[in-house]
C-alpha positions in Angstrom: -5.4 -5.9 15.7 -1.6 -5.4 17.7 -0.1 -2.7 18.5 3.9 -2.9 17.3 6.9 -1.8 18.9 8.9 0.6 16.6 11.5 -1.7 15.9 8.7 -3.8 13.9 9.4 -1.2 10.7 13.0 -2.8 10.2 11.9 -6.4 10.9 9.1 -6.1 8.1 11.3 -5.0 5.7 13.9 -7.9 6.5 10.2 -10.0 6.0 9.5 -8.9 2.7 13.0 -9.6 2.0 12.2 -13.0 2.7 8.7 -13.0 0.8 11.1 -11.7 -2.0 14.0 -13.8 -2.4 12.1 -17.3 -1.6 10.3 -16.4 -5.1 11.7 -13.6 -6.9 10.6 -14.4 -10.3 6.6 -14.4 -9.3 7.1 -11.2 -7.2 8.4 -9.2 -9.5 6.8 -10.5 -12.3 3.5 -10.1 -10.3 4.0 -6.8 -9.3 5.5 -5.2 -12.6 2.8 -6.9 -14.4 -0.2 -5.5 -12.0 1.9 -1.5 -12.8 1.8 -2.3 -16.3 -2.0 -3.3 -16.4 -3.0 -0.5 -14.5 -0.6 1.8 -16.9 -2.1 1.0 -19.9 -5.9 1.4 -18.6 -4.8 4.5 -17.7 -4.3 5.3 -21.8 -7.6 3.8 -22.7 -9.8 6.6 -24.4 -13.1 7.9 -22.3 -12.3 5.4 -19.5 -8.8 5.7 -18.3 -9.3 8.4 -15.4 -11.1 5.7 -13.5 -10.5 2.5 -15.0 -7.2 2.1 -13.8 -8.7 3.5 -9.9 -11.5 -0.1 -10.4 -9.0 -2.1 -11.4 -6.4 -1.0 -8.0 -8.1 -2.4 -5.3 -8.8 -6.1 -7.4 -5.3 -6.2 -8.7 -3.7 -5.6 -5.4 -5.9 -8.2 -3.8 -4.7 -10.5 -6.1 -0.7 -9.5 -5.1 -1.6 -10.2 -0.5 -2.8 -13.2 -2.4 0.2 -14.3 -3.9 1.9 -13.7 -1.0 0.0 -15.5 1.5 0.2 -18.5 -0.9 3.9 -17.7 -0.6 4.0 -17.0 2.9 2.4 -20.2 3.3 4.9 -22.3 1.6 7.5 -21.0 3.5 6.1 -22.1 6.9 5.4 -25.9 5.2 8.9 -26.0 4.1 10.1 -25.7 7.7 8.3 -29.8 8.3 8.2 -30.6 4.4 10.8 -29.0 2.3 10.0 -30.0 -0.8 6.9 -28.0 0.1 9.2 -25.1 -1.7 9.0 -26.8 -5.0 5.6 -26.2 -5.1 4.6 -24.0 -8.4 2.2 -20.9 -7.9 0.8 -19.4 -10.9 0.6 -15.7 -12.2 -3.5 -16.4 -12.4 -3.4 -15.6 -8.2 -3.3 -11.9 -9.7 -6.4 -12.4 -11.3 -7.8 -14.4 -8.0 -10.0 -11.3 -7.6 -11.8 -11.4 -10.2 -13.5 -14.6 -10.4 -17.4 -15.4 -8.7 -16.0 -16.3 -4.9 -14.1 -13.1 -4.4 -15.3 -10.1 -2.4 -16.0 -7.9 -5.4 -18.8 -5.6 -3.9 -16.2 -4.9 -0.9 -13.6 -4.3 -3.4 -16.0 -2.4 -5.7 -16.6 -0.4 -2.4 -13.1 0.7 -1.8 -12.3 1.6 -5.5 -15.6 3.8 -5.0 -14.5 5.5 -2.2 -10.8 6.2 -3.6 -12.9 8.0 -6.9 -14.9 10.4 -4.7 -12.6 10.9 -2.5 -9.9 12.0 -5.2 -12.6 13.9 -6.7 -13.4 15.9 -3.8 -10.1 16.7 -3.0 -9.7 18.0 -6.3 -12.3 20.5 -5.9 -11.4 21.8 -2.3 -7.6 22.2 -3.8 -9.7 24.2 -6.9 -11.5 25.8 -4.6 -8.9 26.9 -2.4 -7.0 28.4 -5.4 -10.0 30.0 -7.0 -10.7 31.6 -3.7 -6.7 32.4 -2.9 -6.0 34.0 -6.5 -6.0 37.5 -7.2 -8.9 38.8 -9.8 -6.0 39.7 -12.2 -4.4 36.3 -12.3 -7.5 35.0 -12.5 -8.8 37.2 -15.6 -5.2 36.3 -17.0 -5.4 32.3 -16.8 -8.9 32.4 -17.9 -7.5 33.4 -21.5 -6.8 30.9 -24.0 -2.8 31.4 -24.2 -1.4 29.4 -21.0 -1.9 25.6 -20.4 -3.3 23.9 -17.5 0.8 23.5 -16.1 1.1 27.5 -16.7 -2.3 28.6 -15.6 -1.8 26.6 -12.2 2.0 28.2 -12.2 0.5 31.7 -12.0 -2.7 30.9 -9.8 -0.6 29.5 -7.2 1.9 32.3 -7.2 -0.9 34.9 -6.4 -1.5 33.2 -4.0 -0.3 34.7 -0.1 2.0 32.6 1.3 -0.1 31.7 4.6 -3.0 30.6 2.6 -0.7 28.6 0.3 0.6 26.9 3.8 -2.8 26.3 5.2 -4.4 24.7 2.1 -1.0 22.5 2.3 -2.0 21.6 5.4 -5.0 20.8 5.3 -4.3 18.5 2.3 -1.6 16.3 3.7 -4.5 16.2 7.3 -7.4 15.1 5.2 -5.4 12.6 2.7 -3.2 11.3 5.5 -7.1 10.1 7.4 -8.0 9.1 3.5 -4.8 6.8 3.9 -5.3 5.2 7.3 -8.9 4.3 6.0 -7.4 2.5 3.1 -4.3 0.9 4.0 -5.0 -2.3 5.1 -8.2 -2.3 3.8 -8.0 -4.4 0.9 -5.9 -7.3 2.7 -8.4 -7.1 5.4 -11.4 -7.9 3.0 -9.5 -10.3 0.9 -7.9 -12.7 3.7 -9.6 -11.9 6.8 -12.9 -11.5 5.2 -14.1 -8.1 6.7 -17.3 -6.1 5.4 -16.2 -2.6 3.6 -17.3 -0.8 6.7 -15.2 -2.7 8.9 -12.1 -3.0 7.0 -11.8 0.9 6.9 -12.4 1.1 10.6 -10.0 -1.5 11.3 -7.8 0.1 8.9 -7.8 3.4 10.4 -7.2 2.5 14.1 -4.6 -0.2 13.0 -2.5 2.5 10.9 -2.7 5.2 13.9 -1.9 2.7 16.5 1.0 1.5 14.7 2.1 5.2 13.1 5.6 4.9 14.5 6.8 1.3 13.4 5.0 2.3 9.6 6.5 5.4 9.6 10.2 3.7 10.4 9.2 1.6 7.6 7.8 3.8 5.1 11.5 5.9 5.3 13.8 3.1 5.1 11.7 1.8 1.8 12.1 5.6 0.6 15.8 5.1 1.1 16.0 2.2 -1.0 13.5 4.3 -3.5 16.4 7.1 -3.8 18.6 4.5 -5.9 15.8 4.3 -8.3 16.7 7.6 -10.9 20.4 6.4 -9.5 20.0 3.7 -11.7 18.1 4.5 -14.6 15.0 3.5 -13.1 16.5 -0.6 -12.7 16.6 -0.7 -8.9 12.8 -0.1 -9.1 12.2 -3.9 -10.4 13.6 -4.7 -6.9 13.0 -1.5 -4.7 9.1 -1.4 -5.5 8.3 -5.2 -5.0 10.2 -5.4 -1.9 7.5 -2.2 -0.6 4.7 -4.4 -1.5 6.3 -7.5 0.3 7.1 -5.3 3.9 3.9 -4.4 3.5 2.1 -7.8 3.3 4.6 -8.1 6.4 3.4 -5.4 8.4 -0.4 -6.6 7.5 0.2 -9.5 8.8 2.2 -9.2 11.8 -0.6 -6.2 13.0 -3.7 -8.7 11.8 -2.2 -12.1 12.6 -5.2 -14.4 12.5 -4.9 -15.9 15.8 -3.5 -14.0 19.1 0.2 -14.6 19.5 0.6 -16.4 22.6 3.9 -15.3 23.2 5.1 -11.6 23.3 3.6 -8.6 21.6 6.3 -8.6 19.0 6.1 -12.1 17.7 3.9 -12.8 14.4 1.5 -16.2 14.9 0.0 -16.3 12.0 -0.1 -20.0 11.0 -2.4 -19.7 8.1 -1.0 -17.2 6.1 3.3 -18.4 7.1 3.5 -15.0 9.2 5.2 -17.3 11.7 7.6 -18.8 9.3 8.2 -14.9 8.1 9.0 -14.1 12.2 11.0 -17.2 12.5 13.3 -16.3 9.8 13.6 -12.6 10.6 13.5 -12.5 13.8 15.4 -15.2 15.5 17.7 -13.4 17.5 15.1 -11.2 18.8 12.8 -13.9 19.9 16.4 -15.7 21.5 16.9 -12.4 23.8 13.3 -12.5 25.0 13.9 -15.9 26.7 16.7 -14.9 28.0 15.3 -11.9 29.8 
């Protein structure tokens, strides 16, 4: 585990560019095919609160894999270029799923993600239900209002300070909930890590780096501002380019071996992080030996 310098948040973006445009077609097809899966779970009858919650963690394994296997080609290409020629298949999705993958570590982290978003549900209840006034409460407990209106009205009964503290506390406790999950599912699926060491790993990682992932998390949001822009089209691009920085920033924190250069330079041979640093980063790296 490295810790970045902040400039790293621009540099894994120009990475997942890379990841991107050496493959376009399998990216994007990948990831709008993995959102589409998980959508239409989510409509399945009885099952689709948590279906689509199991299915996360498996289905985003199978998209680090693609782009390892990507990632991968790219540094081969560098010695062999027909190397790029080389066809990788949608089933990577599904990679996952099959006997040799981690399922009980993935099962693990789809657990945690249903109690967790279960118990925050019923501190936010709680908090509401304890915030309200009697009368709003006496008044969305009738049978005229919807859940959207009922909420509407609890929530306005509410005192402002409260309303601010429960806010608070929220974005605390999900923001730990996030660090524990972030890198967890690359972690188990191409660095083989146990659950409980992929959360920790995760957590430190995320807090370590807060600065660099928070450069990169607002320059992807700018990009995601085009989305209602343009009717929703920039988000075939927008969205798998997120999903690329992010297999970037994964593997430039977790390279598998120690860089035996600077801090900021990504040596992962197995996985093409080094190809992904050698295309992005060239000038950087030029400077350096300068100095």
């Amino acid at each position: 585990m490295l810790k970045r310098p902040a400039g790293s948040g621009l540099r894994w973006i120009a990475g997942g560019w890379i990841l991107l445009k050496t493959r376009p077609g399998l990216v994007i097809g990948g990831v709008t095919l993995m959102y589409l899966l998980l959508i239409v779970s989510s409509l399945m009858p009885m099952v689709g609160l948590l279906l689509p919650a199991l299915l996360g963690p498996f289905l985003s394994g199978g998209l680090v894999v693609v782009f390892a296997r990507i990632a991968e080609i790219l540094e081969r290409s560098e010695a062999e270029p027909l190397a790029k020629e080389q066809p990788i298949g949608f089933d990577l999705l599904f990679s996952q799923f099959s006997g040799n993958a981690p399922w009980q570590s993935l099962l693990g982290v789809a657990t945690v993600s249903i109690v967790f978003n279960l118990l925050l549900l019923l501190i936010i209840s709680a908090v509401i239900g304890a915030g309200a006034d009697a009368k709003a409460m006496e008044i969305a407990g009738g049978d005229q209002m919807d859940q959207a209106e009922m909420a509407a009205m609890l929530l306005s009964s509410m005192s402002p300070g409260l309303m601010l503290t429960a806010a608070l506390v929220v974005v605390v406790v999900w923001g730990l909930y996030l660090a524990m999950t972030l890198y967890a599912v690359p972690l188990i699926v191409l660095r083989g890590f146990a659950l409980k060491a992929a959360f920790a790993a995760s957590f430190f990682a995320t807090f370590r780096n807060w600065l660099p992932l928070l450069i990169l998390g607002a320059l992807w949001l700018l990009m995601a501002m085009t989305i209602p822009l343009t009717l929703f089209i920039s988000a075939f691009l927008v969205v798998p380019l997120g999903w690329a920085a992010f297999y970037a920033s994964f593997v430039s924190i977790f390279p598998e071996q120690p860089p035996e250069q600077s801090e900021d330079l990504i040596a992962d041979k197995s996985t093409g992080a080094a190809a992904l640093e050698n295309k992005s980063g060239q000038s950087d790296q030029s400077q350096r030996r300068d100095q």
